[in-house]
C-alpha positions as CSV (number, residue, x, y, z in Angstrom):
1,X,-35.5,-53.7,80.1
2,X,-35.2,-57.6,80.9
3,X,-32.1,-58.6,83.3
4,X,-32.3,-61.9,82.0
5,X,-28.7,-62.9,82.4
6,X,-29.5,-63.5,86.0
7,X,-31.5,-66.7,85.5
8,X,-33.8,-65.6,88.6
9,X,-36.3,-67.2,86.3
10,X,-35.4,-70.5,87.2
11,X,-35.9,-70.1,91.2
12,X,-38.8,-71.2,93.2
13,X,-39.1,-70.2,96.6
14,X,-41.7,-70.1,99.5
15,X,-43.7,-66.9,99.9
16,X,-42.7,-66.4,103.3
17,X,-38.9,-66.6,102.6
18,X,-39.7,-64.6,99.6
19,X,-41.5,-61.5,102.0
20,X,-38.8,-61.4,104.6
21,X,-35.5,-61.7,101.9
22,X,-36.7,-58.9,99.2
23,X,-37.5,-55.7,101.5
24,X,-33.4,-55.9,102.4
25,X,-32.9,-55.0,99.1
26,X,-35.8,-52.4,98.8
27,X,-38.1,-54.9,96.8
28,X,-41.5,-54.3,98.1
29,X,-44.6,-56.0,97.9
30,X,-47.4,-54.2,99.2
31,X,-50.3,-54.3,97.2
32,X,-49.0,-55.9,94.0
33,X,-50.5,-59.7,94.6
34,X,-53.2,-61.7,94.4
35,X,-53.6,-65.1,94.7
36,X,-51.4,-66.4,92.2
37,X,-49.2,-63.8,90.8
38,X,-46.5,-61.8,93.2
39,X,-44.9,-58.6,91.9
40,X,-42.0,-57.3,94.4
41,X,-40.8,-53.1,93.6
42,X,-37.7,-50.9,94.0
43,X,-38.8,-47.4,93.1
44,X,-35.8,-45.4,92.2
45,X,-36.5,-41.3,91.8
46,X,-33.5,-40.1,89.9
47,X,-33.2,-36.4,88.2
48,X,-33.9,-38.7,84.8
49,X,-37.3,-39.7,86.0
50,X,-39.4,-42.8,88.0
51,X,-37.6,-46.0,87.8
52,X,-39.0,-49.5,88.9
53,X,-37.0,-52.5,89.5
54,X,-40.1,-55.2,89.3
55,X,-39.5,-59.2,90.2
56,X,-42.9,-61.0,89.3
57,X,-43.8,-64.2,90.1
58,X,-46.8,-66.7,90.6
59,X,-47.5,-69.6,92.7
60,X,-46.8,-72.6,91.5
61,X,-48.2,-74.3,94.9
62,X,-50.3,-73.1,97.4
63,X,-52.3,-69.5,97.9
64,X,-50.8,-66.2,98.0
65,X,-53.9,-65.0,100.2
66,X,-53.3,-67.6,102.6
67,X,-49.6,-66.5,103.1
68,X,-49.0,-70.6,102.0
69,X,-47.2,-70.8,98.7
70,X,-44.3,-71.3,96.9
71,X,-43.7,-68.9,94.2
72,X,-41.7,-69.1,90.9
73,X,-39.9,-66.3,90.1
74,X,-39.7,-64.3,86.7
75,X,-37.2,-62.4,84.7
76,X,-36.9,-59.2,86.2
77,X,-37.8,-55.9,84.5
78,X,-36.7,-52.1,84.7
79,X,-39.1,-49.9,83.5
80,X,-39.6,-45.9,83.9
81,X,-42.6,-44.6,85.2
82,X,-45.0,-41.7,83.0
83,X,-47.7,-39.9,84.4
84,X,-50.3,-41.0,84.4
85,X,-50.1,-43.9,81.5
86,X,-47.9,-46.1,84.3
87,X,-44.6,-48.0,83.5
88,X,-43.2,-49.2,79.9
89,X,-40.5,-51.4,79.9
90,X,-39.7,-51.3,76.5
91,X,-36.6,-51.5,74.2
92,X,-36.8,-48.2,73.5
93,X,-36.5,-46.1,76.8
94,X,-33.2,-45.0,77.9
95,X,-32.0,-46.0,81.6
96,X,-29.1,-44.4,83.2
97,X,-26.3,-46.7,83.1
98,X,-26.1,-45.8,87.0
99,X,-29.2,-47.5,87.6
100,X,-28.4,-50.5,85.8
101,X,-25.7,-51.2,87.1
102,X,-27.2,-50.6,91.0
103,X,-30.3,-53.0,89.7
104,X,-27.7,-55.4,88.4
105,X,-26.2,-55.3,91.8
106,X,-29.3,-55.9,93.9
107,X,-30.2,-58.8,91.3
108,X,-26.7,-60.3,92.0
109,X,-27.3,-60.2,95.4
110,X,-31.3,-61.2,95.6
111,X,-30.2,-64.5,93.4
112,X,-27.0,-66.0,95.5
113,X,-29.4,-65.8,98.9
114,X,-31.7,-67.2,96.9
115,X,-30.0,-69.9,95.7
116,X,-28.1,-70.7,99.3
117,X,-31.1,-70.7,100.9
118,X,-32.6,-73.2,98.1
119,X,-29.6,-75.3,98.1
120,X,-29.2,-74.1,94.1
């Protein structure tokens, strides 16, 4: 599922800002990086199944190695996780209206820091 009513797709922000904003929300991202793509996860274990809330982005300046970059953002996605193929995001998977509307939250929120702290 895209959240692309948010228009997080048109932010750019620096890497560092980026690390220390999205793990307030839950967004987390560990491994899922390397030097020009960012990928920043909510995991959400709900009796329905394994939810992610996923935020990609890629550098657009800089090195995401080097903790140097600034990184523009992508349309978010909520996909369910399946053993042991990994996560489909598709039009056709059913997400608990609960969870969308807690993703749609954290989006909400994620974005207006976002944009105050870009000047947007």
């Amino acid at each position: 599922m895209k959240f692309e009513s948010f228009e997080i797709e048109n932010i750019s922000a620096d890497l560092n800002r980026l690390d220390d904003l999205m793990p307030q929300y839950g967004l987390i991202r560990a491994e899922q990086w390397d030097y020009e793509r960012v990928s920043y996860d909510r995991k959400f274990e709900l009796k329905e199944g394994t939810f992610y809330l996923r935020i990609l982005g890629y550098a657009t300046e800089g090195d995401v190695g080097a903790h140097r970059a600034v990184i523009k953002l992508m349309v978010p996605l909520l996909g369910k996780h399946y053993y042991p193929h990994g996560v489909e995001y598709g039009e056709g998977e059913d997400f608990p209206a609960s969870l969308v509307k807690q993703c749609e939250k954290i989006l909400a929120q994620v974005k207006e820091e976002l944009t105050q702290f870009n000047g947007l």
